[in-house]
C-alpha positions as CSV (number, residue, x, y, z in Angstrom):
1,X,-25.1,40.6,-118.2
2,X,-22.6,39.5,-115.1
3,X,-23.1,36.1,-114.1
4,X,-23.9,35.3,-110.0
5,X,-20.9,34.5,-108.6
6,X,-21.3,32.1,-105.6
7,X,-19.4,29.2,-104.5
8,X,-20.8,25.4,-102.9
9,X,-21.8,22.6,-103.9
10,X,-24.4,23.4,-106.8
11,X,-24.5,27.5,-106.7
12,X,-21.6,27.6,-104.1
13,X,-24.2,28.5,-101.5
14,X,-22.5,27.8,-98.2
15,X,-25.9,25.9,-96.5
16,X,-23.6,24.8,-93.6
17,X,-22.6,28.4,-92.3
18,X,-25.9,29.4,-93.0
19,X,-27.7,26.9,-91.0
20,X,-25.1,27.2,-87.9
21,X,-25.3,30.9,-88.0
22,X,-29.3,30.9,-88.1
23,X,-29.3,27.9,-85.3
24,X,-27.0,29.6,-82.7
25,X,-28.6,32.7,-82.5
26,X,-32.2,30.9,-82.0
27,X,-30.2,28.9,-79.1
28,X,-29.6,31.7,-77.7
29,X,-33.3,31.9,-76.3
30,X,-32.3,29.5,-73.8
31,X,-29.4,31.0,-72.0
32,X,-32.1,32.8,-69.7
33,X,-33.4,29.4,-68.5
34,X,-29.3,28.3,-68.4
35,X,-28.8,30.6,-66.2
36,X,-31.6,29.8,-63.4
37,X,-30.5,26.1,-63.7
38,X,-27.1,27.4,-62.2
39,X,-28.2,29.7,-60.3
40,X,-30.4,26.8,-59.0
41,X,-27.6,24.8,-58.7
42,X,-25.6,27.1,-56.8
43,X,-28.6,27.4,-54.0
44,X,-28.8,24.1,-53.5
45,X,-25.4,23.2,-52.6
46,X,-25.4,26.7,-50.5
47,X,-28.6,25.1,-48.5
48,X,-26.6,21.9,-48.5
49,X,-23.5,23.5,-46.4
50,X,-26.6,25.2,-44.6
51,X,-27.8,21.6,-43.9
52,X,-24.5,20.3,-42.3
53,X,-24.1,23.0,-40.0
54,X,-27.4,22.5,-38.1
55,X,-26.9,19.1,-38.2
56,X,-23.4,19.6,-36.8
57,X,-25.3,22.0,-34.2
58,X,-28.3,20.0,-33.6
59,X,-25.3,17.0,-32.3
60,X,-24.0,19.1,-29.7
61,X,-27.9,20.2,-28.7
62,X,-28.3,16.9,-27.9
63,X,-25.2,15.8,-26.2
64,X,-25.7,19.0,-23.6
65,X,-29.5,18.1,-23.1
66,X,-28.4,14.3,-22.0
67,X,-25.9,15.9,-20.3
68,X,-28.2,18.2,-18.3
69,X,-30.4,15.8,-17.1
70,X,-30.1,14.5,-13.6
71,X,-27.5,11.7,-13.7
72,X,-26.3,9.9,-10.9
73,X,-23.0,10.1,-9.4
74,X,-21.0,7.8,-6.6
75,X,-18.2,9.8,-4.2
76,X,-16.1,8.2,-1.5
77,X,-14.1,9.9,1.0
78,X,-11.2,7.3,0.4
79,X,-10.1,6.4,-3.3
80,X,-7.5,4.7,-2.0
81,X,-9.6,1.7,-0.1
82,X,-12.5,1.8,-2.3
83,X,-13.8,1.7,-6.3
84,X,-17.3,3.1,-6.4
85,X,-19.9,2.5,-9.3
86,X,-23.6,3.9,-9.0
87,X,-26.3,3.4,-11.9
88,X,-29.0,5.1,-13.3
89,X,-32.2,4.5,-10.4
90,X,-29.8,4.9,-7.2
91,X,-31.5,6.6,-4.8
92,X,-29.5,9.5,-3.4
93,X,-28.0,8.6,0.1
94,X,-24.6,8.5,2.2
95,X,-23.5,5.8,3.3
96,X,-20.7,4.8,5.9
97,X,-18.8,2.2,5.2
98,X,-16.5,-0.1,7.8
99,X,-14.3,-2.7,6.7
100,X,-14.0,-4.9,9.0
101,X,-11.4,-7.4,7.1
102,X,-10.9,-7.9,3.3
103,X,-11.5,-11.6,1.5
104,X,-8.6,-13.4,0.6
105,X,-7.8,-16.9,-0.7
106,X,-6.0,-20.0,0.6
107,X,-2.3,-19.6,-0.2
108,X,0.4,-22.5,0.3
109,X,4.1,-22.3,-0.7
110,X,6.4,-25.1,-0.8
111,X,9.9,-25.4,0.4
112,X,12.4,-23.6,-2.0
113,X,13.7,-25.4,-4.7
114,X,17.1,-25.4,-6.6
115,X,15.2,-25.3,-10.1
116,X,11.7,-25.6,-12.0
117,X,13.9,-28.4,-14.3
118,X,13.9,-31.0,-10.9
119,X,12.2,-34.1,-11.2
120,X,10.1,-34.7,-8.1
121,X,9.4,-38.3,-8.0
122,X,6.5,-40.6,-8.7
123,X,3.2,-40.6,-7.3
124,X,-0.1,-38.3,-7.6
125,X,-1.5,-34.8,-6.3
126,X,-4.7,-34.8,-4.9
127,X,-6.8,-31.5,-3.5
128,X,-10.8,-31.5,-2.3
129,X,-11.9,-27.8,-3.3
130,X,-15.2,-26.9,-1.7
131,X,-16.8,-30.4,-2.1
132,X,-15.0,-32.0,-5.2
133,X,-12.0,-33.7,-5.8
134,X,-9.2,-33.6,-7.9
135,X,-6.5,-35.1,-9.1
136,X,-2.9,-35.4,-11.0
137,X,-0.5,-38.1,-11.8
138,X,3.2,-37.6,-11.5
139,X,5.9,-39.7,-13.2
140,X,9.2,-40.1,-12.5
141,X,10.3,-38.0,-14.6
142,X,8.0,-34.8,-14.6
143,X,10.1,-32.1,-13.6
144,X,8.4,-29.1,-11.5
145,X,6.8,-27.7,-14.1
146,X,5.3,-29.9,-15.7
147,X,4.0,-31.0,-12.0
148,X,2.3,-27.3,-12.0
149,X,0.3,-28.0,-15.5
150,X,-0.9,-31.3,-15.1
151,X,-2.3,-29.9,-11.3
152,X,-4.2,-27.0,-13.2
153,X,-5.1,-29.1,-15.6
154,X,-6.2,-31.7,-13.5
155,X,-10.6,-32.8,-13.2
156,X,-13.4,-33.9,-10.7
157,X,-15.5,-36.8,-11.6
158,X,-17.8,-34.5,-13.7
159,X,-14.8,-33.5,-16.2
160,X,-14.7,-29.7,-14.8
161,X,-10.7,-28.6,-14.4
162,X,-9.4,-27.4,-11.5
163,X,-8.1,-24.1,-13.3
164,X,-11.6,-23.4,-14.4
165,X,-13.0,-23.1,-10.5
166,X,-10.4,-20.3,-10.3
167,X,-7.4,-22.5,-8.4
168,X,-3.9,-21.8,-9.9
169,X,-0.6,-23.7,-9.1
170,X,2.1,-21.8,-10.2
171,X,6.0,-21.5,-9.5
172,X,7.8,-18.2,-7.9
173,X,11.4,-17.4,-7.9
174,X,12.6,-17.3,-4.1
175,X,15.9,-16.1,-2.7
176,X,18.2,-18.9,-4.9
177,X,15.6,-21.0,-6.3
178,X,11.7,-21.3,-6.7
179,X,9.0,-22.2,-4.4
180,X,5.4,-24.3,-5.8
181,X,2.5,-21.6,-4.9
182,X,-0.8,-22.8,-4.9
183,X,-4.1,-20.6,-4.7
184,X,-7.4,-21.2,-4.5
185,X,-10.5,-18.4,-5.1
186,X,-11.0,-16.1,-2.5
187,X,-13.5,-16.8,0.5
188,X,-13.7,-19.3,3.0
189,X,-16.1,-21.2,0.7
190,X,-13.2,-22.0,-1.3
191,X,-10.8,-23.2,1.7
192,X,-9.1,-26.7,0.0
193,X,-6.5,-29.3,1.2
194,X,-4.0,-31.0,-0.2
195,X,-2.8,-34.7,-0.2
196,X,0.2,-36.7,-1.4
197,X,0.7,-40.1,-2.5
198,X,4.2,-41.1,-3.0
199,X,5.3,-43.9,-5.5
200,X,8.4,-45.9,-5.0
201,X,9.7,-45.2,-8.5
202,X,12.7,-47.3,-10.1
203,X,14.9,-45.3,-7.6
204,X,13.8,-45.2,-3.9
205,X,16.0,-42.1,-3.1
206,X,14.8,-40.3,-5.8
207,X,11.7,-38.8,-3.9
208,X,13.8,-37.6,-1.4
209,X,16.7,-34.4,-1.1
210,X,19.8,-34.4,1.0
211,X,17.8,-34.3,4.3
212,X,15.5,-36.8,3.5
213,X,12.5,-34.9,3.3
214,X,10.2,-35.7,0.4
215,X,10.3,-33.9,-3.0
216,X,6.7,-34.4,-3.9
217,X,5.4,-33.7,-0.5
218,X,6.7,-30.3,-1.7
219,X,7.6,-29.2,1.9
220,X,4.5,-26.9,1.6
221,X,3.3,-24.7,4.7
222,X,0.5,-22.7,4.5
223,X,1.3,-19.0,3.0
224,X,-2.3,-17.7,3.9
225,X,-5.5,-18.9,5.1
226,X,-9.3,-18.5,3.0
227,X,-11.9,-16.1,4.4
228,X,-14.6,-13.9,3.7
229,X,-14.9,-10.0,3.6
230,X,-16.6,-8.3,6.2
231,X,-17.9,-4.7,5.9
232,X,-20.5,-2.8,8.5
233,X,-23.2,-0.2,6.7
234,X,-25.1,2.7,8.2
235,X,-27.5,4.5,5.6
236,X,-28.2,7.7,6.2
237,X,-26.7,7.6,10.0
238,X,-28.6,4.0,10.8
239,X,-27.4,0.4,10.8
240,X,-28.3,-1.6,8.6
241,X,-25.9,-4.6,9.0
242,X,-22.6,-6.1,9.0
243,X,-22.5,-8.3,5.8
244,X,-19.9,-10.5,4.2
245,X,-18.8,-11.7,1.1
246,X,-16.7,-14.2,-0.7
247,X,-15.1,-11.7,-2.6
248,X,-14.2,-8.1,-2.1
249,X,-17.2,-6.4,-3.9
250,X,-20.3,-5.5,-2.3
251,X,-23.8,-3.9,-3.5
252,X,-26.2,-6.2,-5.5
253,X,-26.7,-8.5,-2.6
254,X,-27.1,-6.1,0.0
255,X,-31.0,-4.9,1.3
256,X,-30.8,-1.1,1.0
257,X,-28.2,-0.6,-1.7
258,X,-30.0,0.0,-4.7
259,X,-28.0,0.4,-7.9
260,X,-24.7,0.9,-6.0
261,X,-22.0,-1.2,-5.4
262,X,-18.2,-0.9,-4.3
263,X,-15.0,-3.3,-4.0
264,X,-12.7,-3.5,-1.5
265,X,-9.1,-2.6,-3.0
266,X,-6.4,-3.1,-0.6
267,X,-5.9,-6.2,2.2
268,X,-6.9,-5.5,5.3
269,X,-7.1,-7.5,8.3
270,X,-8.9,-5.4,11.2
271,X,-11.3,-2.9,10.9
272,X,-10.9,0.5,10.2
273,X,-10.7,2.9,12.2
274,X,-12.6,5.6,10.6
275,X,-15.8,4.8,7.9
276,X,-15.3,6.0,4.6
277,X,-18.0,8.1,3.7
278,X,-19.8,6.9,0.2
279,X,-22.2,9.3,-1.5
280,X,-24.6,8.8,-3.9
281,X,-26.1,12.3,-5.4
282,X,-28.1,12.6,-8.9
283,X,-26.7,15.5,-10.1
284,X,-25.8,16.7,-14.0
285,X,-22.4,16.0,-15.5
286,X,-21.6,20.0,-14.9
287,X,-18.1,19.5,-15.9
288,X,-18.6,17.7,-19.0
289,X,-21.9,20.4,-19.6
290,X,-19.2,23.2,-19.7
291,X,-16.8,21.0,-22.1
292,X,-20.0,20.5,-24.4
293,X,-21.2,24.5,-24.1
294,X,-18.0,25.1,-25.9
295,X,-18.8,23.3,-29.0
296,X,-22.1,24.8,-29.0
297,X,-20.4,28.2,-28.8
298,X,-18.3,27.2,-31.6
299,X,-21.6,25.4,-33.7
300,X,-23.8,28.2,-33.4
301,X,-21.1,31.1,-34.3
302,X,-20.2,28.9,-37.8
303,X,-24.6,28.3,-38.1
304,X,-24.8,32.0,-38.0
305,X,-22.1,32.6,-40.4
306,X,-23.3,30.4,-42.7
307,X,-26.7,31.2,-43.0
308,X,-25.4,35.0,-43.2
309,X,-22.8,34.8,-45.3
310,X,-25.1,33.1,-47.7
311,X,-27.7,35.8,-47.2
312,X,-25.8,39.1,-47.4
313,X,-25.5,41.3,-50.8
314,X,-23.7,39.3,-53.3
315,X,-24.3,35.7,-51.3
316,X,-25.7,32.9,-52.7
317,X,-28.9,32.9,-51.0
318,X,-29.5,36.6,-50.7
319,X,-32.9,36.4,-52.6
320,X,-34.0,33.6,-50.0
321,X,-36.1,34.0,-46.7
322,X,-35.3,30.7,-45.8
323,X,-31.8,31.7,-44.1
324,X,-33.5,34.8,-41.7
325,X,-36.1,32.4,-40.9
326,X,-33.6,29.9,-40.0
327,X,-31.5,32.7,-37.7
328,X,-34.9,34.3,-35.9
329,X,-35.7,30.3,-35.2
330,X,-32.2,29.6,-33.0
331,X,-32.0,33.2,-31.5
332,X,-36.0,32.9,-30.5
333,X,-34.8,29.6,-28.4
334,X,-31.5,30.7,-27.1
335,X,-33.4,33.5,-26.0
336,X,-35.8,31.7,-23.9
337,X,-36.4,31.3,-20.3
338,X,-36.5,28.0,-18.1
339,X,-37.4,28.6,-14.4
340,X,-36.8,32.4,-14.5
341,X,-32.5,31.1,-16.1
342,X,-31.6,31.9,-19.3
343,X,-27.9,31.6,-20.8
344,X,-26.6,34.9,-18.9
345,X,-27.4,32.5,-16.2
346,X,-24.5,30.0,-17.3
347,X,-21.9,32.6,-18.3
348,X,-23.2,32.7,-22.0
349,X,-23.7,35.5,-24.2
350,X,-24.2,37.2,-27.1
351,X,-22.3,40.1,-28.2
352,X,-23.2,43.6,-30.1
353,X,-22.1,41.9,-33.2
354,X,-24.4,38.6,-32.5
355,X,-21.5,36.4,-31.6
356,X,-21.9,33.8,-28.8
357,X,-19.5,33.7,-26.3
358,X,-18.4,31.8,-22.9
359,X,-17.7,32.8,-19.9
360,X,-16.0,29.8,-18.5
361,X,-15.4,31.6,-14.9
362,X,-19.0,32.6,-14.3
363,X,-20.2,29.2,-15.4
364,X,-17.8,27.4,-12.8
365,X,-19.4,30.2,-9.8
366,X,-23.0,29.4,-10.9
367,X,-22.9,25.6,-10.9
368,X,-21.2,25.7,-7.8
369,X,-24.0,28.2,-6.0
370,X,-26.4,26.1,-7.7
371,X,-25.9,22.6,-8.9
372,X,-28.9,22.2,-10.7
373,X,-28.7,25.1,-12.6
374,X,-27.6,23.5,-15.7
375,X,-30.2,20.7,-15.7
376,X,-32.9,23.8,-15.2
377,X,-31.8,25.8,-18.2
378,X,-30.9,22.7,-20.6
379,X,-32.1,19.4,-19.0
380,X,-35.6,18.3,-19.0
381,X,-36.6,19.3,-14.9
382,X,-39.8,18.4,-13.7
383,X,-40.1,22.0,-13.0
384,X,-39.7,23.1,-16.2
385,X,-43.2,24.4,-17.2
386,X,-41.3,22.9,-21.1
387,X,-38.4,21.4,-22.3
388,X,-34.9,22.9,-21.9
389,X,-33.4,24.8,-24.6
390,X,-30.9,22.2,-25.5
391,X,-34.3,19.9,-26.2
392,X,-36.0,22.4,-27.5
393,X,-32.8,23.7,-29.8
394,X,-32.4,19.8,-31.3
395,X,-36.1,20.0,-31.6
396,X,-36.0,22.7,-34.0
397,X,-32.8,21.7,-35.7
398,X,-34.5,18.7,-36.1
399,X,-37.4,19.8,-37.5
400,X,-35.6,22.2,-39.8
401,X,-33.2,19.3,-41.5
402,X,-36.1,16.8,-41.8
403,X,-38.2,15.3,-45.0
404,X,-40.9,18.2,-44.1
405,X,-38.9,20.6,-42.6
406,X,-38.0,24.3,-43.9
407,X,-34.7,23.1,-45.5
408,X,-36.4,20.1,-47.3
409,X,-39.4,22.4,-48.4
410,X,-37.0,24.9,-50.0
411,X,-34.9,22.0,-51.7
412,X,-38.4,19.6,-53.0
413,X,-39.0,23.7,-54.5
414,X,-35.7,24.1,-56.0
415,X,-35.8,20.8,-57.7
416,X,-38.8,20.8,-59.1
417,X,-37.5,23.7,-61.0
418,X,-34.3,22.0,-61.9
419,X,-36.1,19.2,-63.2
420,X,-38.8,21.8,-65.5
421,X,-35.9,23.8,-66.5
422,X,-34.6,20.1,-67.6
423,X,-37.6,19.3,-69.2
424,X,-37.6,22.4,-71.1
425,X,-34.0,21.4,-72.4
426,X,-34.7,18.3,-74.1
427,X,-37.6,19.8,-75.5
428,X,-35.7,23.2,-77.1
429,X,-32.5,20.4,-77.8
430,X,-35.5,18.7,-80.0
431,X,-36.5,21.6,-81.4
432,X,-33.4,22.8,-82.3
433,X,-32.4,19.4,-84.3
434,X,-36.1,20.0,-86.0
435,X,-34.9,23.5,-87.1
436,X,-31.2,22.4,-87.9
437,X,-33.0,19.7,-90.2
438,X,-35.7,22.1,-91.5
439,X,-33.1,24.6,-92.5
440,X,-30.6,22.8,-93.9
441,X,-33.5,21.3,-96.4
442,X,-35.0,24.8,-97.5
443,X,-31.4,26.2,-98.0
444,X,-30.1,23.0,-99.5
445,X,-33.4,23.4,-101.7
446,X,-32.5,27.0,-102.4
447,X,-29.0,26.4,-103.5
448,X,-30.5,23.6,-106.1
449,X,-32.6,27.0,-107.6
450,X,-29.9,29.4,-108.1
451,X,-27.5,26.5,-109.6
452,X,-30.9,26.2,-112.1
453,X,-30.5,30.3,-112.2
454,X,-27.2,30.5,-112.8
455,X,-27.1,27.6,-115.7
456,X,-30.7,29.3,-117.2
457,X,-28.5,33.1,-116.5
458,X,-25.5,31.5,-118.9
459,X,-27.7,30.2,-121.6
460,X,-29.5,33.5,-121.8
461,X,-26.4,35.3,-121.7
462,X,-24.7,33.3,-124.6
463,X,-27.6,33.9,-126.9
464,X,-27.3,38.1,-126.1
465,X,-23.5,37.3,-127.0
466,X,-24.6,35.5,-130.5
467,X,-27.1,38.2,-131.4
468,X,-25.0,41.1,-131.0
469,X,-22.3,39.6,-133.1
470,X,-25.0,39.1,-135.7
471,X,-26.0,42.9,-135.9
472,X,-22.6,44.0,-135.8
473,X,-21.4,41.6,-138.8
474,X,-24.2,43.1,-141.1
């Protein structure tokens, strides 16, 4: 009788290949599940990109829509005389503005100087600014400049420098030397004067030059006198006053300038001969509206893309209604109407192929026919029977991208079948170490049998061997 011929560990069974063999194919069950986790995967980063692009979209919605509403604008006729500022709540107006002289400060130069490295004598500086007083002492030795630093640096009784009040003494260059220039703030409010006290020093002559005149006394003249600006106002073709101010801006402190205000920007010392003309409009930033329509070109074109890119034959969303949902939702509102407008209005369009397009030229001739027109169509009007389509657009993108929007719904969806399918792994992983484990015993068990069989096959065999020799000796 042949013997079984195996080979392992007791019959030569091989348990291991066995037990992988039988385990792989019973993993294969889950490759189906495998699959829709990627292909789960793979939607959510698609809705992901999806996500980003409206967001991108919804940004430019916004900017157009605060763009659109009425801001308010400042204009004069003369750039060159004044700087204009108007804030939100300026009422529309024109105003005509006179200048009748510009506010400067108190200016006095000294005589010219051979160098800033002269010592000027011995003695103190004194100046009364508007009704304190100040003063500096001066050594022997202090050269000019250091004359200059201890005057700015000098204090009233109270401890408050003179620099501080907005004085500053300073030192020019002038034909062969340098000339002491000292100015005070501007307006007659801030005229000042200035006194000298000479000290006799260790040399008498020292305080004086060749001609005898003293150093310290700096030879000063006055350079400039302090006053006030002065500017006449009609509103609207009536007066409503000739007003004046230490500076050179005007607005805050005038009755019947609300929100506006403008500074005087050259000197002048008579009135001028022809008003500049200052208008305040409320208008919407039309230029920086056309600026912004061209990223919304370019945001909705890559939106649409996306979404059908992702939802065409092949894409990764092409089982999804989410995406066509998503497209009808912006087309429904670039679609609409606002005061009998719509896009065509501004010079936007949609081609045969769906793609949104500018028309820069026919955007520039409607604004201009029309100045409002943008603020009808995007901005939130008071005629508006609802919000503009840029409000209403970043509405909807808003509402799409949030925690219960359409996008969020769709992902909470998706995940929850991630995390099953996740579930369901460890679970079948369990399973599969229960089967490994369970196998592995019965075959381990099996291969302890046939080494039993194959030891009981060889005794058997042996004793056939020793009974046929038997016969055949007889």
């Amino acid at each position: 009788m042949a013997g079984i011929t195996v080979s392992g560990l007791g019959s030569g069974l091989d348990v291991k290949g066995i037990v992988d063999t039988l385990v792989s194919a019973e993993q294969t069950r889950f490759s189906p599940k495998e699959q829709k986790a990627a292909d789960v995967k793979t939607r959510l980063s698609a809705y992901s990109r999806v996500k980003t692009s409206l967001s991108n979209l919804q940004d430019v919605a916004k900017r157009i829509q605060t763009l659109a509403n009425k801001t308010t604008r400042a204009d004069v006729t003369d750039a060159s005389l004044f700087t204009v500022n108007a804030t939100s709540g300026a009422a529309a107006a024109n105003y005509e503005l006179t200048v009748n002289k510009s506010a400067q400060a108190k200016r006095l130069e000294s005589q010219t100087f051979a160098a800033s490295s002269l010592a000027l004598g011995a003695g103190s500086v004194g100046l009364r600014l508007g009704s304190s007083d100040f003063s500096a002492d001066i050594l022997g030795s202090d050269d000019l400049r250091t004359v200059v630093d201890k005057i700015n640096a000098s204090t009233d009784a109270s401890g408050v420098s003179l620099a501080s009040k907005g004085f500053k003494a300073s030192i020019i260059t002038a034909n062969s030397g340098v000339k002491v220039v000292l100015e005070g703030p501007s307006g007659a409010v801030n005229d000042f004067t200035l006194s000298i006290n000479e000290g006799t020093g260790s040399d008498p002559t020292s305080n004086t030059d060749d001609s005898g005149l003293s150093r310290l006394a700096f030879g000063v003249k006055t350079a400039q006198d302090a006053r006030d600006a002065s500017v006449s106002i009609k509103r609207n073709g009536s007066d409503i006053g000739t007003f004046t101010n230490s500076s050179n801006t005007f607005g805050a402190d005038i009755t019947g300038i609300t929100n506006v205000s403008f500074s005087i920007k050259k000197t002048i010392d008579a009135p001028t001969e022809k008003p500049a003309t200052l208008t305040v409009s409320t208008v919407p930033d039309n230029d920086g509206i056309k600026a912004a329509l061209k990223d919304l070109v370019r945001e909705v074109n890559a939106t649409m893309a996306t979404l059908k890119n992702n939802q065409k034959k092949g894409g990764q969303l092409e089982s999804e209604t989410t995406p066509v949902r998503l497209m009808a939702s912006i087309r429904n509102v670039l679609a609409s109407s606002k005061d009998g407008n719509t896009l065509n209005s501004l010079g936007l369009s949609f081609s045969k192929e769906g793609v949104l397009n500018l028309n820069e030229s026919a955007f520039d001739q409607a604004v201009q026919g029309n100045p409002l027109l943008a603020n009808s169509v995007f901005g939130d009007a008071a005629s508006n029977s609802s919000s503009g389509i840029a409000k209403e657009l970043a509405a909807m993108l808003a509402q799409a991208t949030g925690t219960e929007g359409l996008l969020s719904t769709r992902a909470e969806s998706l995940n929850r079948v991630a995390s099953q399918i996740d579930k369901d792994r460890t679970r079948f992983d369990d399973s599969i170490v229960k089967l490994r484990k369970r196998l592995t015993a019965q075959f381990a068990s099996l291969d302890t049998t046939v080494a039993q069989l194959q030891q009981s096959s060889g005794v058997v065999a042996q004793r056939l061997a020793s009974l046929q020799n038997s016969g055949n000796n007889q």
